[in-house]
Chimera marker file (.cmm) of the C-alpha trace (Angstrom):
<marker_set name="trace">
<marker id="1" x="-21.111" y="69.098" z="112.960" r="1" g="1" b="0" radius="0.5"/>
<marker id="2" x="-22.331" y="67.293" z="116.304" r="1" g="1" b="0" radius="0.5"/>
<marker id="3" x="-24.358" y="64.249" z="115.100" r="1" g="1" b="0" radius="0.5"/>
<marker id="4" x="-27.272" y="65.696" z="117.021" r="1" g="1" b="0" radius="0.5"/>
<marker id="5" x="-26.906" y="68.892" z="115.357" r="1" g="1" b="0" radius="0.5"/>
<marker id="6" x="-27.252" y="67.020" z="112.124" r="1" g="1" b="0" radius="0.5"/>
<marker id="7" x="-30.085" y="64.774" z="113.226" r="1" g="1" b="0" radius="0.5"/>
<marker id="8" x="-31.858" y="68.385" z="114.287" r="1" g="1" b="0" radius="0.5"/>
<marker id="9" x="-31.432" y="69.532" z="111.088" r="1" g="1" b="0" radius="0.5"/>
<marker id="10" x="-32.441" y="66.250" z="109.157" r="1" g="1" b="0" radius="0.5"/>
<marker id="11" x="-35.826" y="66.615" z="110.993" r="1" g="1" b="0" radius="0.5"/>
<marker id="12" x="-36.482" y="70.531" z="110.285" r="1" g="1" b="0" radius="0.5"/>
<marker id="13" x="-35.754" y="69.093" z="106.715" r="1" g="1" b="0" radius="0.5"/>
<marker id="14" x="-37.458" y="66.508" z="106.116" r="1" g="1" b="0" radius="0.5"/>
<marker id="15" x="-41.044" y="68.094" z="108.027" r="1" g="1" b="0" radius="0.5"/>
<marker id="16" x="-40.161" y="71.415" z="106.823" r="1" g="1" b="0" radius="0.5"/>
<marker id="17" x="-40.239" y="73.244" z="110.623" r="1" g="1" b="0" radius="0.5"/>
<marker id="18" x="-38.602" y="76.305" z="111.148" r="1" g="1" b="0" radius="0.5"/>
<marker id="19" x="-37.003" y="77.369" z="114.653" r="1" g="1" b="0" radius="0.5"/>
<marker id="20" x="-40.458" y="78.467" z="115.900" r="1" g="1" b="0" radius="0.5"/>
<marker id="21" x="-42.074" y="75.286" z="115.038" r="1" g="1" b="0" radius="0.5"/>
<marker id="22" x="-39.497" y="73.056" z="117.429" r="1" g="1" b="0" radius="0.5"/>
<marker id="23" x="-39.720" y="75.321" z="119.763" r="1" g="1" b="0" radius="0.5"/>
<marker id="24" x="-43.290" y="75.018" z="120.197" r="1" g="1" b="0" radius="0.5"/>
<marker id="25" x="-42.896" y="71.496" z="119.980" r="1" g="1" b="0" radius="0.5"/>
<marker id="26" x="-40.610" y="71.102" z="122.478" r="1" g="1" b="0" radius="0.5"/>
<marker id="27" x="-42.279" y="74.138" z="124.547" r="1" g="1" b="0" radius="0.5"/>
<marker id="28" x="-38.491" y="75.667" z="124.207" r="1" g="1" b="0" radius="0.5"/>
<marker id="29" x="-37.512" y="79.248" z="123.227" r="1" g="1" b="0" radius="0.5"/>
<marker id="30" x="-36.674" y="79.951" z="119.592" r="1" g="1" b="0" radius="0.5"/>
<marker id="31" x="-33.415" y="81.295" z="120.415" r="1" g="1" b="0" radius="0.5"/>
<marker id="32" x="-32.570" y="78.277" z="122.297" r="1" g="1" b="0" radius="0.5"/>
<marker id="33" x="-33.105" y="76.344" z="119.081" r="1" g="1" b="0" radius="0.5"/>
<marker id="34" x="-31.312" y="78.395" z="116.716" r="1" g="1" b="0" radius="0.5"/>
<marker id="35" x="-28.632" y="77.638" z="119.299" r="1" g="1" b="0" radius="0.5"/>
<marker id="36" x="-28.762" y="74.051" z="118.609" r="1" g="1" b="0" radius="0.5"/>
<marker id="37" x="-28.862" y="74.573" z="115.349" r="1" g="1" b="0" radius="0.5"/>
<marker id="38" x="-25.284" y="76.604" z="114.779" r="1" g="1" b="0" radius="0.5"/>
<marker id="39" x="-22.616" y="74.309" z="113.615" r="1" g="1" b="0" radius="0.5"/>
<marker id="40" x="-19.764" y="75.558" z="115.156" r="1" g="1" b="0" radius="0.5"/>
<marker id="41" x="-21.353" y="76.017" z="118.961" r="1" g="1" b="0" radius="0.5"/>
<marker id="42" x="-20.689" y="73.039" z="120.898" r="1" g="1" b="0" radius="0.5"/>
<marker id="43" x="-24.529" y="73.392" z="122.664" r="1" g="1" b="0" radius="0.5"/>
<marker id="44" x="-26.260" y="70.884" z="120.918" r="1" g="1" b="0" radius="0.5"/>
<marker id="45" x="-29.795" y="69.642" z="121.311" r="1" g="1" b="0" radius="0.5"/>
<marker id="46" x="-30.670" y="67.385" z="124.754" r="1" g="1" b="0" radius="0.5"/>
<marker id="47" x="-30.846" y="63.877" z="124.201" r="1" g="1" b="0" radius="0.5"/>
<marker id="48" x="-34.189" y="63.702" z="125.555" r="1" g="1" b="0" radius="0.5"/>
<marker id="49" x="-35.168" y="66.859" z="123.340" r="1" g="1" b="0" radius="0.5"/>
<marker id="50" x="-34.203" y="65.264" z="119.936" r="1" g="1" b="0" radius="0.5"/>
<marker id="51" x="-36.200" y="62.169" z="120.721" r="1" g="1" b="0" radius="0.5"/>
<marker id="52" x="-39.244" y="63.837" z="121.884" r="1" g="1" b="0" radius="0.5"/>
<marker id="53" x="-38.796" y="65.816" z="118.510" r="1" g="1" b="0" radius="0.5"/>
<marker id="54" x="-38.242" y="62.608" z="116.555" r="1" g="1" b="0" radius="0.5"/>
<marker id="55" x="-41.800" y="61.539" z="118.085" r="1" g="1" b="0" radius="0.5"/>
<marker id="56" x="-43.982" y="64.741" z="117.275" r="1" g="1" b="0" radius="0.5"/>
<marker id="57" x="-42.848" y="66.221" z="114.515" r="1" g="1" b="0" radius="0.5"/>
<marker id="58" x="-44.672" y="63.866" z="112.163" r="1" g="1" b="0" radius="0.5"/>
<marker id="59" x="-48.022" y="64.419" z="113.558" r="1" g="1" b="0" radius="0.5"/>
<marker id="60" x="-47.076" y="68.699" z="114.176" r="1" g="1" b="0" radius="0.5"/>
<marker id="61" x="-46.570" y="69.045" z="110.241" r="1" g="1" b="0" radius="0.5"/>
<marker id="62" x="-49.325" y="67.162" z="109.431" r="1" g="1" b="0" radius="0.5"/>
<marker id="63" x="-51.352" y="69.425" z="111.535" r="1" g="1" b="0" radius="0.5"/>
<marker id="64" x="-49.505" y="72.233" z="110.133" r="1" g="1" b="0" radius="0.5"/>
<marker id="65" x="-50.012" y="70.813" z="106.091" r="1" g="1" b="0" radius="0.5"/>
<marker id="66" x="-54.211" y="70.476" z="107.391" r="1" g="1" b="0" radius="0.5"/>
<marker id="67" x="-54.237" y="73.789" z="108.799" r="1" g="1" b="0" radius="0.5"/>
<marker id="68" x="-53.105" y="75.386" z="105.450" r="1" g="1" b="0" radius="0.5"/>
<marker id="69" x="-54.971" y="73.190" z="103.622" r="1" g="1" b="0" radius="0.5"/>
<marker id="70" x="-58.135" y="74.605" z="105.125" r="1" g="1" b="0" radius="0.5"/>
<marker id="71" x="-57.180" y="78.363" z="104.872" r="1" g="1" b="0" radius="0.5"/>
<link id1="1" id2="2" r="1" g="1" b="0" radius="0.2"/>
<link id1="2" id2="3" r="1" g="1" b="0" radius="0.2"/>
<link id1="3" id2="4" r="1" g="1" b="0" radius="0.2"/>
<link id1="4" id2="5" r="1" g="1" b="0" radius="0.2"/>
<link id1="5" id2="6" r="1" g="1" b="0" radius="0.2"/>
<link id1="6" id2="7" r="1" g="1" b="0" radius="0.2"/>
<link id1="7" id2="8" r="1" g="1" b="0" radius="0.2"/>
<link id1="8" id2="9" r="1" g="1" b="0" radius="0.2"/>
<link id1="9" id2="10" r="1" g="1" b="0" radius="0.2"/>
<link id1="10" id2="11" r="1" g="1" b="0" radius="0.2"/>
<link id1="11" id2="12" r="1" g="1" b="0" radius="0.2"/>
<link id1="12" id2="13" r="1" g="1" b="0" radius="0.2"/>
<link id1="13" id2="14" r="1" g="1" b="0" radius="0.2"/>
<link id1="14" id2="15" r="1" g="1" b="0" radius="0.2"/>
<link id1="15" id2="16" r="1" g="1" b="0" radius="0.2"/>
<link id1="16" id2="17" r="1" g="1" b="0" radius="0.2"/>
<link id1="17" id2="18" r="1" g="1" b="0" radius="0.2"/>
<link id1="18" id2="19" r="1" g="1" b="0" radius="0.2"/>
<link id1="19" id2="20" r="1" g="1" b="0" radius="0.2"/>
<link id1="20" id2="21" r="1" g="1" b="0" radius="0.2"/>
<link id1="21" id2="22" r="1" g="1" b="0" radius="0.2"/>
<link id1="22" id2="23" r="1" g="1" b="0" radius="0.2"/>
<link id1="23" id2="24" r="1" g="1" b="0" radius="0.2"/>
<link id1="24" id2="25" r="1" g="1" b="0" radius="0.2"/>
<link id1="25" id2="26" r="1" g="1" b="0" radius="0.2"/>
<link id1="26" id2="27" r="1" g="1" b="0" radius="0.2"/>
<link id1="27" id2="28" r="1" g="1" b="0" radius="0.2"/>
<link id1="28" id2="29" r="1" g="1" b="0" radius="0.2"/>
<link id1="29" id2="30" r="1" g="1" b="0" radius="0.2"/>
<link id1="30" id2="31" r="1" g="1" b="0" radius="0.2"/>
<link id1="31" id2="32" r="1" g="1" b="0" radius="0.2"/>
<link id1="32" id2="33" r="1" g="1" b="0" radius="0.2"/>
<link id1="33" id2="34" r="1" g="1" b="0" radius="0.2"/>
<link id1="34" id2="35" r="1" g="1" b="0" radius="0.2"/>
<link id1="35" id2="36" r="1" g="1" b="0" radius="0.2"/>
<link id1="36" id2="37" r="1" g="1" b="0" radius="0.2"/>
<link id1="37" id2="38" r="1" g="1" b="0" radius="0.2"/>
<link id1="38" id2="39" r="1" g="1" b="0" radius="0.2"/>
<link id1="39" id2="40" r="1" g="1" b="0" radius="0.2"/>
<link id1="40" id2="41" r="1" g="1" b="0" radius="0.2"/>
<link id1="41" id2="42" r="1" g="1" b="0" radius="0.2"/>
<link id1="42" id2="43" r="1" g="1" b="0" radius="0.2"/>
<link id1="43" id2="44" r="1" g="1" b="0" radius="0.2"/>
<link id1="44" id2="45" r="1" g="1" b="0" radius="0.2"/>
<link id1="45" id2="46" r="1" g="1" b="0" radius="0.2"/>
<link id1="46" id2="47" r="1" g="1" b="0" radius="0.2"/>
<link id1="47" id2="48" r="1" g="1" b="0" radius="0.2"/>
<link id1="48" id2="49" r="1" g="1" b="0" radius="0.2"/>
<link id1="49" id2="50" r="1" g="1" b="0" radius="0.2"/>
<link id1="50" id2="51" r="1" g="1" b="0" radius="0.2"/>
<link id1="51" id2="52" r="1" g="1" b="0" radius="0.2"/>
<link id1="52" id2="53" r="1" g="1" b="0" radius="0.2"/>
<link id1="53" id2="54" r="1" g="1" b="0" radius="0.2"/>
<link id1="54" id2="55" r="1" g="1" b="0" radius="0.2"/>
<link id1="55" id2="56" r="1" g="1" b="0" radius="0.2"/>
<link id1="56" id2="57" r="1" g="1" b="0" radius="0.2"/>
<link id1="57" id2="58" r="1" g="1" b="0" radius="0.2"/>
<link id1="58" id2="59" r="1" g="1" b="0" radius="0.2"/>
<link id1="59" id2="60" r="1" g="1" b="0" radius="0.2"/>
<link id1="60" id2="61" r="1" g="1" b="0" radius="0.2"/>
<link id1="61" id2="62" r="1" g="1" b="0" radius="0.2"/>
<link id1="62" id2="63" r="1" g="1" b="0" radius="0.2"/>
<link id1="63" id2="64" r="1" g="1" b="0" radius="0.2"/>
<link id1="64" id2="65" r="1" g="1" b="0" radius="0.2"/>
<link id1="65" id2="66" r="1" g="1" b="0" radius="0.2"/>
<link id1="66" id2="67" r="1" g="1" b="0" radius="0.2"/>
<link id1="67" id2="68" r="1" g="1" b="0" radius="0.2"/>
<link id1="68" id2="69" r="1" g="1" b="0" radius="0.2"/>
<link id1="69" id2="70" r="1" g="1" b="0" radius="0.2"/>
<link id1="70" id2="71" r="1" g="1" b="0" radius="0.2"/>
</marker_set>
């Protein structure tokens, strides 16, 4: 696996995203992330894409955690 791909998948781990919830975050289609996701595909996540992911996904979950916290 592409580190990338790995570092992707760290990150969906560890803030418990799905597809749908990078792909809002990075205003990308959900398809397009499952394609960055698959191990053996050699179309791995943008440079820029996996830092900008790095950056929000903190704050998304923790809006996401709130959000269910209140419902």
């Amino acid at each position: 696996m592409d580190a990338r791909t790995e570092k992707l998948h760290d990150i969906m781990h560890e803030y418990k995203l799905k597809a749908t919830d990078v792909a809002a975050i990075l205003g990308r289609e959900v398809n397009t992330v499952r394609i960055w996701r698959c191990k053996s595909d050699n179309r791995n996540i943008p440079v820029d894409a996996l830092a900008l992911l790095e950056l929000k996904a903190p704050a998304y979950a923790a809006n996401k955690r709130a959000s269910k916290a209140r419902a």
